[in-house]
C-alpha positions in Angstrom: 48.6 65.6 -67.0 48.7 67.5 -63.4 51.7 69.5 -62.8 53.9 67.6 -60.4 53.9 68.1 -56.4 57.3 68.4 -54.6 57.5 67.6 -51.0 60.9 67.7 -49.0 60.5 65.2 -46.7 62.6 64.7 -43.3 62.1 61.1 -42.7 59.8 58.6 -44.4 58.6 55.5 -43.1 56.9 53.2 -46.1 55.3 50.9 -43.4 56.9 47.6 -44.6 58.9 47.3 -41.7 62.5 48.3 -43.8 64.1 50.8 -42.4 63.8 54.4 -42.3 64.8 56.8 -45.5 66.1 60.2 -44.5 66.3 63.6 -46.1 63.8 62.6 -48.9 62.4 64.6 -51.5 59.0 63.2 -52.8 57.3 63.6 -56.2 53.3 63.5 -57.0 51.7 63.3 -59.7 47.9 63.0 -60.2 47.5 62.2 -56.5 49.8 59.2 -57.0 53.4 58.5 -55.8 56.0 58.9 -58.6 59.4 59.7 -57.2 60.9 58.9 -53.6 64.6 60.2 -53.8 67.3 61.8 -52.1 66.5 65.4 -51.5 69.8 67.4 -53.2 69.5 71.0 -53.0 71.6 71.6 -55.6 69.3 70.2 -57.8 66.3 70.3 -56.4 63.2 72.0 -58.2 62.5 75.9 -57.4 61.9 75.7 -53.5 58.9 78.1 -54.4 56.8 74.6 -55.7 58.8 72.4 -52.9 56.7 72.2 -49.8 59.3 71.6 -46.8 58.5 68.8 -44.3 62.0 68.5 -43.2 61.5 68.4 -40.1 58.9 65.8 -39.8 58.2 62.1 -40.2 55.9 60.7 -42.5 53.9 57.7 -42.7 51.5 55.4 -44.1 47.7 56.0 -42.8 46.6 53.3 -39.8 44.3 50.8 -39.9 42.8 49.6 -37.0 41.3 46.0 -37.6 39.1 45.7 -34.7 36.4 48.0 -33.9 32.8 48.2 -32.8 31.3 51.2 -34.2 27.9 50.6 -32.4 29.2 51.0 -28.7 31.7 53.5 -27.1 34.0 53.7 -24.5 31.9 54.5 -21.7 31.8 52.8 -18.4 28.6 53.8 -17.0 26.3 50.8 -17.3 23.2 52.4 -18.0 24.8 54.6 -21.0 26.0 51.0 -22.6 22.8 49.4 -21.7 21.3 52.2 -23.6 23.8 51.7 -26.7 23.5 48.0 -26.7 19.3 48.6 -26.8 19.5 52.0 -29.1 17.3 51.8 -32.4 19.4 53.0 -35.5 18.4 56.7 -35.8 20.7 56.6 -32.1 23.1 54.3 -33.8 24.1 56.0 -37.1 24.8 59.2 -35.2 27.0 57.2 -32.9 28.8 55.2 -36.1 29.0 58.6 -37.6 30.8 60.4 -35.3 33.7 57.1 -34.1 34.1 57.3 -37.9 34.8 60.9 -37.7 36.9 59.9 -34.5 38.8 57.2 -36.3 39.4 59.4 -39.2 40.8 61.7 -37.6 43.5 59.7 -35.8 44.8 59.0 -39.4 43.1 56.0 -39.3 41.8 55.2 -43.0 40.4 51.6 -42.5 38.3 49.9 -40.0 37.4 46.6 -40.0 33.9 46.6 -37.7 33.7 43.3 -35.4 29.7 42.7 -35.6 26.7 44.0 -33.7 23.6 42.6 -33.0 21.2 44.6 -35.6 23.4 44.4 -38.1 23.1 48.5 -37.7 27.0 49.3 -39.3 26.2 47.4 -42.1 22.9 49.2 -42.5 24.6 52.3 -42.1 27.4 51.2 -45.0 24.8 50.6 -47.3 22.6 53.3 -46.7 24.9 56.1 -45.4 28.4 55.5 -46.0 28.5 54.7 -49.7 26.8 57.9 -50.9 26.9 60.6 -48.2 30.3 59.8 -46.5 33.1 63.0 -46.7 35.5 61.1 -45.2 38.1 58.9 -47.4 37.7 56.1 -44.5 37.5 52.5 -45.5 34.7 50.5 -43.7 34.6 46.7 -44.0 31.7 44.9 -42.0 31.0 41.7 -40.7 27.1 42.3 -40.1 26.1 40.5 -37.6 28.5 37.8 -36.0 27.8 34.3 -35.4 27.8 32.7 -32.2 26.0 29.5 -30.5 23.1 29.6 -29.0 23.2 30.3 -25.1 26.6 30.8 -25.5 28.8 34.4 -25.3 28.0 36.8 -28.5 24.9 37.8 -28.3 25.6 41.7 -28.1 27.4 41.0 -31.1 25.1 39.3 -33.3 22.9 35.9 -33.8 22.9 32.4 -33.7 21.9 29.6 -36.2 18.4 28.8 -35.9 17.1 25.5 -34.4 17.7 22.8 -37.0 20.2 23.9 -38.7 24.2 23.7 -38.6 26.1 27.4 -38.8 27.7 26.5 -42.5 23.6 25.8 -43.3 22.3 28.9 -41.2 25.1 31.1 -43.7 24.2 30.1 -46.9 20.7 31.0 -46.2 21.8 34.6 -45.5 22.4 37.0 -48.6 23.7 40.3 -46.4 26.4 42.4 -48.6 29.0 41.6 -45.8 32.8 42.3 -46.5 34.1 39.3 -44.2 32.4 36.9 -41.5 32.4 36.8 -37.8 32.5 33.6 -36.0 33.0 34.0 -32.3 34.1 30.3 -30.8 35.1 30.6 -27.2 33.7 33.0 -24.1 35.7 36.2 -23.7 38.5 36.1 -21.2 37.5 36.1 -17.6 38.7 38.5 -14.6 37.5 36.1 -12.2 39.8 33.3 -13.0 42.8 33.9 -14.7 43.6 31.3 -17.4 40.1 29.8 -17.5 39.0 28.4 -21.1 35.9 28.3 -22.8 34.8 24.6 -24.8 35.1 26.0 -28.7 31.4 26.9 -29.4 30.8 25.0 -32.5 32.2 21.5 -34.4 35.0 21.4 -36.5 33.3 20.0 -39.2 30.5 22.7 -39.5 33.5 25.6 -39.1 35.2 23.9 -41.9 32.2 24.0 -44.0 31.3 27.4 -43.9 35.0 28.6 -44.3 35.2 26.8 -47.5 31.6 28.6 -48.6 32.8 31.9 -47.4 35.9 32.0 -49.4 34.4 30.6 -52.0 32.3 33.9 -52.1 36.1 36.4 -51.4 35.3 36.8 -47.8 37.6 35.7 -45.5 36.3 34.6 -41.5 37.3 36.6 -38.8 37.2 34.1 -35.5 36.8 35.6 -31.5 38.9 32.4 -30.0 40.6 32.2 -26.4 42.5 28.9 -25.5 44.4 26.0 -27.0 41.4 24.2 -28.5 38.8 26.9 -29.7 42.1 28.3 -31.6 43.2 25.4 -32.8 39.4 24.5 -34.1 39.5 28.0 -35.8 43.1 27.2 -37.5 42.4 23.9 -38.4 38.7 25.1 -39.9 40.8 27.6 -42.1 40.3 30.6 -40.1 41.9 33.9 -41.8 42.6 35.6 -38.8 42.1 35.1 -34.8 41.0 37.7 -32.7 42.0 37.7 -29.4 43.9 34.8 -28.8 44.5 35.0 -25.5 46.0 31.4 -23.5 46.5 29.9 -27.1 50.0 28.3 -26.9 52.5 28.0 -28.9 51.5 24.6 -30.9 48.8 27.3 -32.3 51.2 30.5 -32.9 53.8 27.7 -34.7 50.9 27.1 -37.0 49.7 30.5 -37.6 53.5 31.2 -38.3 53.5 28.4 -41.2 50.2 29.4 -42.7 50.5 32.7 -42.5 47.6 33.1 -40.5 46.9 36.6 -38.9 46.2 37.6 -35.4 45.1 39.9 -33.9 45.7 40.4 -30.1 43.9 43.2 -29.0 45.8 44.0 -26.2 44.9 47.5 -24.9 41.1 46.5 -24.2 42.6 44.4 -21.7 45.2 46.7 -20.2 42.4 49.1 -20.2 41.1 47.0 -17.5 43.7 47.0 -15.2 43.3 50.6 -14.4 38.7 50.6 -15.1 37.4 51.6 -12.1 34.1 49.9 -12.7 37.0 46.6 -12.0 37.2 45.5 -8.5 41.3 45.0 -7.6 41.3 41.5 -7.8 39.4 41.8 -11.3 42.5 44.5 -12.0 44.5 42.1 -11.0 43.8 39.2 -12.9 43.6 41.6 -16.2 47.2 42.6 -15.7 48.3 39.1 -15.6 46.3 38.4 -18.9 48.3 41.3 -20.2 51.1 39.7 -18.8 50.4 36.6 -20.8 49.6 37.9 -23.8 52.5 40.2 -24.2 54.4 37.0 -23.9 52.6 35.4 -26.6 53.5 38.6 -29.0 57.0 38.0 -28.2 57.3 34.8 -29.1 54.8 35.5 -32.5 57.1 37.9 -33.3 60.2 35.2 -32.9 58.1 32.3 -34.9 57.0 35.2 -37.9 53.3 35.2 -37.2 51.7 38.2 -38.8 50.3 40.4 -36.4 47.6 43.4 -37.5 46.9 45.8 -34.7 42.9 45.9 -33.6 42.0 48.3 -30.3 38.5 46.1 -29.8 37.6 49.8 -29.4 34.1 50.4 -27.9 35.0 48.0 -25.5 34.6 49.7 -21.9 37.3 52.3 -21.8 38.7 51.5 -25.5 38.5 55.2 -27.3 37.8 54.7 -31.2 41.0 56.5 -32.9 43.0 56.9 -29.8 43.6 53.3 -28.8 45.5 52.5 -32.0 48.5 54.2 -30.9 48.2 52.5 -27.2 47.9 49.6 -29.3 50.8 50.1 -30.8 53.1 51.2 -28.1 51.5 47.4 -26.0 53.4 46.0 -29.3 56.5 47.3 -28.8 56.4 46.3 -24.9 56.1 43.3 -26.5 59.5 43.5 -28.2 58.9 45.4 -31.5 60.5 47.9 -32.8 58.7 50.9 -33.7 58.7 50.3 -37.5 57.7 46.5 -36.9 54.9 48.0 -34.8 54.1 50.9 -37.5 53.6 47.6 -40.0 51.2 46.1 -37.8 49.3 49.1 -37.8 49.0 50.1 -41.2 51.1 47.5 -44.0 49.7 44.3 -42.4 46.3 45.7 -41.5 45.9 46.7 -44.8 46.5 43.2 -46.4 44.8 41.8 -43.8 41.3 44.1 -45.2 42.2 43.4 -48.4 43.1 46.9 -49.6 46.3 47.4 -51.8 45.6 51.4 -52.2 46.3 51.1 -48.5 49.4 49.9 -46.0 52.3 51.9 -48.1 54.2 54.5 -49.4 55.7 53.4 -52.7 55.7 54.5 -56.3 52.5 54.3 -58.0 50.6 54.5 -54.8 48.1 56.8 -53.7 49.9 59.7 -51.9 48.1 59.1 -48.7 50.1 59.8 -45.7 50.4 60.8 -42.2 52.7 63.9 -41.3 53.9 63.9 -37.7 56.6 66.1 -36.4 60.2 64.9 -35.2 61.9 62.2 -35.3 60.7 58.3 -36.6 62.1 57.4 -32.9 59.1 59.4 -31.3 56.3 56.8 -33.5 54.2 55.9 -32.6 53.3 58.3 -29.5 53.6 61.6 -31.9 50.4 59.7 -34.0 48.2 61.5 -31.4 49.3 64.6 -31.9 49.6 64.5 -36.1 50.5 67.8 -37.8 48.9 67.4 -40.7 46.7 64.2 -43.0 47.6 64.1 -46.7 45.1 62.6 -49.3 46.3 62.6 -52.7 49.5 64.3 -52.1 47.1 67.3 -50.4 47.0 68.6 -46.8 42.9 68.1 -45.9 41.7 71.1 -43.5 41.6 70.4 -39.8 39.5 68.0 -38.3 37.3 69.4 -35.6 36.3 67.4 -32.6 40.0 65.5 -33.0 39.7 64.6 -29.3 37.0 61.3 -28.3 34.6 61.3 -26.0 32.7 58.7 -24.5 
């Protein structure tokens, strides 16, 4: 057996949303979590093997569960009209280096929203799995489903003519971690409030819900408005993305099924401030955050679990960065900066389906964030993180920290 590590630790967060332990010495063993006590000097180990963190904060590792590794940030419309049309040797490189983005962030699981070419999951398959130096969970949804001649198609395909979408699934055989369904427009900035008709029947939703979790995946569904939502919840959805203009009836459901959302609010505020936005589009967009913000409130009231997703690669939406913005929209929202730590790591983590993931408890991996000062400061000092642990080990520096379009 490895000789145990000793880390004095200032303030621990364990991303369950209990509150803060102070003045904590932490024990590791093998990489794994074995002790989390109070710190006594008196009896301590030798403070030659204790490494002092006392005056810092740690925490569990993000997860951001909403991204789209294919497309960046960038506002110019030929650069994204060159993205969206890119062949995969452009692709990969551009996957590659939001993971190394994300990663670096302390994110350590991203759950990818769908493109077109399926290029993310290509690049899982063919990159990820055997070449990939960074310990930076990847869960991908392919290519997404949407109806034909109807929003989606940057994102992935529709059924073919002839057949329903639960028929159109079960003839595919791609090694996906979860499903995309997209079944509403996106939000306008024209018209504020306006909803989409829900893209596909309830009856086909239902059916391939029930195939798809009959294989362990669970469906991921894009859904503004009461009724595209309320298809999606009533289909057996595990999570909505978006949500925006849902109404309560839906978030009182979500809070007695314990279904997740997933509000995605910075890649709206985002637009409020985008100067490719004209002022009434600006406008508008602050009145959807408006909205939405109001809707966390009151999911936070009912007990509807929220996971934080940036939607990054979304015009202005920085892969790694936005989690934090994310975050900080949460707690304008009325959460308090542990509830909002949860979102971003504990309940992001269940929500991908990764138990090594989410928290810092005994007989877990010692994966953890180090960020100096005070728990109060979370999660704004996230951007500026002293130091990434993996197995109870500091990893060198990350170069290239800061995104770029």
């Amino acid at each position: 057996m490895s000789a145990p590590k000793y880390i004095h630790v200032g303030y621990l967060i364990d991303g369950s949303g209990e509150p803060v332990q102070e003045n904590i010495l932490l024990t590791i063993i093998g990489g794994v979590i074995s002790g989390i006590n109070s710190f006594d000097s008196e009896n301590s180990p030798d403070q030659k093997l204790v490494t002092d963190l006392s005056h810092c904060t740690i925490s569990p590792p993000l997860v951001d569960s909403h991204v789209h590794l294919t497309l960046s940030s960038t506002v110019d419309p030929v650069a994204r009209k060159e993205q969206l049309a890119a062949d995969y040797t452009v692709a990969k490189k551009l996957i590659s280096r939001h993971l190394r983005y994300l990663f670096a962030n302390g994110i350590f699981a991203v759950r990818d929203g769908g493109d077109k070419n399926g290029y993310v999951l290509r690049y899982k398959e063919e990159i990820h799995r055997k070449e990939n130096n960074l310990p930076i969970i990847l869960k991908t949804s392919g290519k997404a489903w949407h109806q034909k001649g109807r929003y989606g198609s940057m994102l992935g395909r529709s059924p073919e003519e002839g057949r329903t979408l639960d028929q159109a699934y079960a003839k595919e055989d791609d090694p996906i971690d979860q499903v995309k369904l997209i079944n509403s427009g996106p939000n306008s900035l024209r018209e504020y409030g306006r909803e989409t008709p829900p893209q596909f029947e309830l009856i086909e939703m239902t059916q391939l819900i029930n195939l798809a979790h009959k294989q362990k995946r669970k469906v991921m569904v894009h859904a503004n408005g009461r009724v595209p939502v309320k298809m999606a919840l009533r289909a057996g959805c595990d999570s909505i993305e978006h949500g925006y203009f849902m109404g309560r009836e839906n978030l009182e459901y979500m809070a007695e099924k314990q279904i997740t959302w997933v509000p995605t609010l910075f890649a709206m505020n985002i637009c409020t401030h985008v100067r490719i936005n004209s002022s009434t589009e600006r406008k508008i967009a602050a009145r959807n955050v408006e909205s939405q913000l109001k809707q966390v409130s009151l999911a936070r009231e009912l007990g509807v679990p929220i996971a934080a997703g940036t939607d990054a690669g979304c015009h202005g939406v920085l892969h790694g960065e936005a989690l934090v913005e994310e975050m900080k929209l949460l707690m304008e929202g009325g959460y308090s900066h542990l509830e909002a730590m949860q979102c971003g790591s504990y309940n992001g983590a269940q929500l991908l389906g990764i138990d090594s993931l989410g928290m810092l408890a005994k007989e877990k991996p010692a994966h953890f964030l180090v960020s100096r000062g005070t728990p109060t400061q979370l999660p704004g000092k996230l951007a500026y993180l002293e130091a990434i642990y993996i197995n109870g080990s500091p990893i060198p520096s990350i170069q290239n920290k800061k995104n770029g379009p």
